[in-house]
C-alpha positions in Angstrom: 154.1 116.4 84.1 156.7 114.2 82.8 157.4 114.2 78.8 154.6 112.3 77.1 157.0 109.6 75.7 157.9 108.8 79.3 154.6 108.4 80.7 154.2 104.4 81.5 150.5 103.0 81.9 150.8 99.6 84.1 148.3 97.0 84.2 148.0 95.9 87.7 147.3 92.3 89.2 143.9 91.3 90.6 145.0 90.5 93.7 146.0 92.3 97.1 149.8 90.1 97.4 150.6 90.8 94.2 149.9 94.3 94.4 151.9 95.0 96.8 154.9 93.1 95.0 154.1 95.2 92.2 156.0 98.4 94.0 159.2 96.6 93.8 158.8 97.1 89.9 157.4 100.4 90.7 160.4 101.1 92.4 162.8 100.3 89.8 161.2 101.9 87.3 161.8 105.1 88.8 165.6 103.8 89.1 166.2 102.8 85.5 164.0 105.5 84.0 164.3 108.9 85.6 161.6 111.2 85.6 159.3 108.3 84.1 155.4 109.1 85.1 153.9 106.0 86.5 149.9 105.7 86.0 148.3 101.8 86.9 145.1 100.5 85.6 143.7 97.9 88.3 141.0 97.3 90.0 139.1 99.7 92.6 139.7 97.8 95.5 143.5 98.6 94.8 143.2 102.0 94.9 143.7 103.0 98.4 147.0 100.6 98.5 148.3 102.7 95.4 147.6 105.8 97.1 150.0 104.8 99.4 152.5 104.0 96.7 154.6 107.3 96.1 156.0 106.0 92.8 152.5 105.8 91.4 151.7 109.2 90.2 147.7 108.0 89.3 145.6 105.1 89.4 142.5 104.4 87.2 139.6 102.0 88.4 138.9 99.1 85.9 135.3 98.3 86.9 135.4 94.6 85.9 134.6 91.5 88.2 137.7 88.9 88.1 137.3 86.7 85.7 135.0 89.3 83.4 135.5 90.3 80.2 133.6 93.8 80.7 134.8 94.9 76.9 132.6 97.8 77.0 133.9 98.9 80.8 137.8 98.6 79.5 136.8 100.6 76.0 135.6 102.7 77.9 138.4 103.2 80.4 140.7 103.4 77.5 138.8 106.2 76.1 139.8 108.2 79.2 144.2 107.3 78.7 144.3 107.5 75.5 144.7 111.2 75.3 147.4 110.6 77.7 149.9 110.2 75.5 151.4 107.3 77.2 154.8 105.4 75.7 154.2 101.7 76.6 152.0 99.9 78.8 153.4 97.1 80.8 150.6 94.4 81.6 151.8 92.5 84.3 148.6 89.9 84.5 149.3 86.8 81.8 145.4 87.1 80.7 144.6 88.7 76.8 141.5 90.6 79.2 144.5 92.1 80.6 145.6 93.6 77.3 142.6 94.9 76.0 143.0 97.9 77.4 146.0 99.4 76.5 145.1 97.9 73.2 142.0 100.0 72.7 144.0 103.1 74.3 146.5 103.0 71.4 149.3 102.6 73.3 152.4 101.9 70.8 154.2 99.6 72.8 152.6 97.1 74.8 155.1 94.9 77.1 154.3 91.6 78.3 154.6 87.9 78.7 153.4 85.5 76.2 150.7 83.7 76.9 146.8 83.7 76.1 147.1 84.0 72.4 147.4 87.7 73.2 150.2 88.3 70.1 148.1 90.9 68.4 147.4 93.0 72.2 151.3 92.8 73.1 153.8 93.6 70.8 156.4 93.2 73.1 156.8 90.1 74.3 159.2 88.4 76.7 159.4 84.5 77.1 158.3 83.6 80.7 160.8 81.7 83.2 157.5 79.1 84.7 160.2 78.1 87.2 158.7 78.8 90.7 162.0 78.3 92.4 162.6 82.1 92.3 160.8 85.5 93.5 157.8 86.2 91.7 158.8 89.4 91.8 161.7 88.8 89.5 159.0 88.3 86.9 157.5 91.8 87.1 161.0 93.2 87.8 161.8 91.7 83.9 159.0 93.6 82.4 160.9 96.7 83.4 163.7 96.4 80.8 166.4 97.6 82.9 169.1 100.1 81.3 171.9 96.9 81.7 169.8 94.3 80.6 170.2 92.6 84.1 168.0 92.4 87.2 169.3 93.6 90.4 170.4 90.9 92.9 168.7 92.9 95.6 165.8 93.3 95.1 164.4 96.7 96.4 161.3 95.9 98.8 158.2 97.6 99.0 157.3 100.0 101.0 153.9 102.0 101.7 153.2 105.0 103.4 151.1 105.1 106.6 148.4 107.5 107.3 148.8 108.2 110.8 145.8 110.4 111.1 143.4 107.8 109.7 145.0 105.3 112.0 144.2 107.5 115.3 140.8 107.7 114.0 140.1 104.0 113.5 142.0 103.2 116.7 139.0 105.7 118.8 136.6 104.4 116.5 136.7 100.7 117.5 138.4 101.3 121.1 141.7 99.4 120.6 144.2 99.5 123.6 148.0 101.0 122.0 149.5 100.1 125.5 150.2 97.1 125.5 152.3 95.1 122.8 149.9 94.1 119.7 150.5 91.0 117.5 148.2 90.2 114.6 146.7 87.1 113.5 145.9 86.5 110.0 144.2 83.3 109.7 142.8 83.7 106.3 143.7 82.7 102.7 141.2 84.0 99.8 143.1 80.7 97.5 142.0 77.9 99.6 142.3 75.1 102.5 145.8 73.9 101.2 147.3 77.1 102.4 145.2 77.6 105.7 147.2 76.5 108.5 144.5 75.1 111.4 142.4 77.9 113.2 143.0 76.2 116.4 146.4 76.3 116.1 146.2 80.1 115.4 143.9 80.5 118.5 146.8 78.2 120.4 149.4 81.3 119.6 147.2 83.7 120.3 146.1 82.1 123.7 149.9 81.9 124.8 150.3 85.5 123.8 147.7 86.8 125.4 149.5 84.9 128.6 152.8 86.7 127.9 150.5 90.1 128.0 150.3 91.0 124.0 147.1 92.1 123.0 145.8 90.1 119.4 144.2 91.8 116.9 142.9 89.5 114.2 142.5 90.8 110.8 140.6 89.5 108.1 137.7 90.1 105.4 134.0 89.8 106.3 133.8 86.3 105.5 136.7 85.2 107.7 134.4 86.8 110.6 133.9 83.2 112.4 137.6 82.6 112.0 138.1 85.7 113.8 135.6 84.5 116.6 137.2 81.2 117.0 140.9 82.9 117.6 138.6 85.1 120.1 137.6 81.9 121.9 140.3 80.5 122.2 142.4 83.4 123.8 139.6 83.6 126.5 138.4 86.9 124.9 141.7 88.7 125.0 141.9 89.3 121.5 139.9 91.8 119.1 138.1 90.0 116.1 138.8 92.9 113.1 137.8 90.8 110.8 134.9 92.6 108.4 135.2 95.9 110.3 138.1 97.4 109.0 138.9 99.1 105.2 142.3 97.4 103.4 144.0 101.0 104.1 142.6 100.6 107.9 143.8 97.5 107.7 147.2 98.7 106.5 147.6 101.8 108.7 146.6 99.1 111.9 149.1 96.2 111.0 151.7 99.0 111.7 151.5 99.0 114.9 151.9 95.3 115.7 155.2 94.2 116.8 154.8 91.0 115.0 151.6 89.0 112.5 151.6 85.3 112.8 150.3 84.6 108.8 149.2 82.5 106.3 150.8 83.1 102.7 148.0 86.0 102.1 147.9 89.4 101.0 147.9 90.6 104.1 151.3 89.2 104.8 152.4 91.0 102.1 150.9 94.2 103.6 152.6 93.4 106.7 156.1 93.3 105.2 155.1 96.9 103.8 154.9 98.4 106.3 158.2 97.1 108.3 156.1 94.9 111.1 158.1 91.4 111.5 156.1 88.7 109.5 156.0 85.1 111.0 154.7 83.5 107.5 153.4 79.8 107.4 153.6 78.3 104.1 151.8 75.1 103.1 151.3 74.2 99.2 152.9 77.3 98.2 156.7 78.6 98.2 158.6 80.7 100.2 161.1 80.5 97.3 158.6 82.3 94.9 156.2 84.4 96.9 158.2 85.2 100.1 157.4 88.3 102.5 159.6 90.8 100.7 161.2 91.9 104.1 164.0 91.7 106.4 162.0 91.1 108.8 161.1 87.5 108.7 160.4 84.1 110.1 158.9 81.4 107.9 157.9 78.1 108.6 158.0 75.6 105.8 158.3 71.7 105.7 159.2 71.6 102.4 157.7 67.9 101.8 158.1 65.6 99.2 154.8 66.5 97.6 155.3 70.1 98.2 155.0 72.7 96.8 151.9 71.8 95.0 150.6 75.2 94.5 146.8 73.5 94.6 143.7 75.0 96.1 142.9 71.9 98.0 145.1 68.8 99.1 145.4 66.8 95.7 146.5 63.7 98.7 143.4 65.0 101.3 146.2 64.6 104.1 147.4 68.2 104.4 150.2 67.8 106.0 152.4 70.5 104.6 150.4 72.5 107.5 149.2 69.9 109.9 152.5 69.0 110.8 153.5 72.8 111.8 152.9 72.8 115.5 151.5 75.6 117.5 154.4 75.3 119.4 157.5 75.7 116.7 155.0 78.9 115.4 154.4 80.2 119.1 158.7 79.8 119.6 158.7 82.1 116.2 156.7 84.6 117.3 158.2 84.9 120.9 161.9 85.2 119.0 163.2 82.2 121.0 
């Protein structure tokens, strides 16, 4: 085990996106801070993502609903690290629930952004650039204190491991065809309308697709089951609805194997990128500037309106046309590479 003074406790985001933009401070880290131990705090859905994550030596489950306080859940949590003799916590939420728990563990220094009235949980603090016009990332990448003082002007992106055993075994398990070319379809958003391009349009692309001979599987959480079926529909049944039947490390280990995902700004674009398959994004009220698919790989689709980005759950003008006003056809051209 690394030396006590340069084990680092990091308190991970709530959300799957983030996460996964998370590893590019991971990443660095291990850069700037050689033989630095890396341990993150996040919730359990996380887990199997940071198991793919060779940079994060250990993860520990916070049992706490978003949005929860759950003091006695983080005390106790911070019972079990505070033995561990850790050297700073970086909290890379902007919450003061965020802090409590390498508060209670003792931790001696405690990195983060203002924000929350948290001065007495963080005793580091860093001012936070609210501008959206660059990577998000760059924020977590700040937290780092990097050796110069300076951020890296590339970025490194992440990058998690596949399990190509549990992929083979999902694959038999719900008889998916590997012979023909795959494309995904992700037509959900857990943040809201204003960043759900139409479903018909996704089941447009996947209909023309299916015509050129890809096969679409449709990923998605249990509650975007119908959106699955209507993408189904539409392709005349030549698509698999995964939607609900597939575990986030399923999920990841599947997305591999597509050539290409046609996407909503989601976590699961960000998963895509991870894994090195070639992300069509389509943004609406939120920014490719400040929460792009870190990856090479990449087509976005943006109209970049006079009202957006808005970064608002729902229209704030109930027109939408940020994403009505992407056509199935300019998304359809994306995906073919014309």
């Amino acid at each position: 085990m690394a030396d006590s003074s340069n084990n680092l406790l990091i308190v991970g985001p709530s959300w799957i996106g983030d996460m996964i933009m998370a590893q590019s401070l991971f990443i660095c880290l291990h850069r700037w801070r050689p033989g630095v131990g890396i341990d993150v705090v996040a919730p359990a859905w996380s887990k199997p993502l940071l198991t793919r994550m060779p940079e994060v030596r250990e993860s520990f489950e916070l049992p706490v609903k978003h949005n929860q306080l759950g003091l006695a859940a983080r005390s106790r949590v911070a019972g079990r690290l505070r033995s561990r003799g850790y050297g700073q916590a970086i909290v890379l939420p902007l919450s003061w629930k965020a802090a409590l728990v390498p508060f209670l563990a003792r931790i001696p220094r405690r990195t983060g952004y203002f924000g929350e009235n948290r001065f007495w949980l963080i005793n580091d603090r860093l001012r936070l650039d609210a501008s959206r016009d660059r990577p998000m990332v760059r924020r977590y990448l700040a937290l780092g204190s990097p050796p110069s003082g300076r951020l890296p002007e590339e970025i490194p992106y992440p990058k998690i491991r596949v399990d190509t055993e549990n992929r083979r075994r999902v694959i038999e398990e719900l008889g998916l065809d590997t012979k023909r070319p795959i494309v995904g379809c992700m037509p959900g958003t857990e943040y809201g309308p204003a960043k759900a391009w139409p479903v018909d349009r996704f089941g447009e692309v996947a209909r023309r697709l299916a015509d050129d001979g890809h096969q679409v599987w449709v990923f998605g959480s249990p509650g975007q089951h119908a959106l699955g079926e209507r993408i189904v529909a539409a392709a005349h049944g030549r698509a698999s609805n995964l939607c609900g039947k597939t575990r986030i490390e399923d999920v990841v280990d599947l997305i591999s194997l597509a050539q290409k995902v046609v996407t909503n700004d989601s976590g699961l674009m960000h998963v895509a990128g991870a894994v090195g398959t070639r992300v069509i994004a389509i943004f609406g009220s939120s920014s490719p500037r400040y929460t792009p698919p870190l990856t090479h790989s990449r087509t976005v689709r943006y109209l970049g309106l006079d009202c957006s980005p808005c970064f608002k759950r729902k229209c704030p003008l109930k027109h939408y046309r940020c994403l009505q006003e992407i056509s199935a056809d300019e998304v359809y051209a994306a995906a073919r590479g014309d």
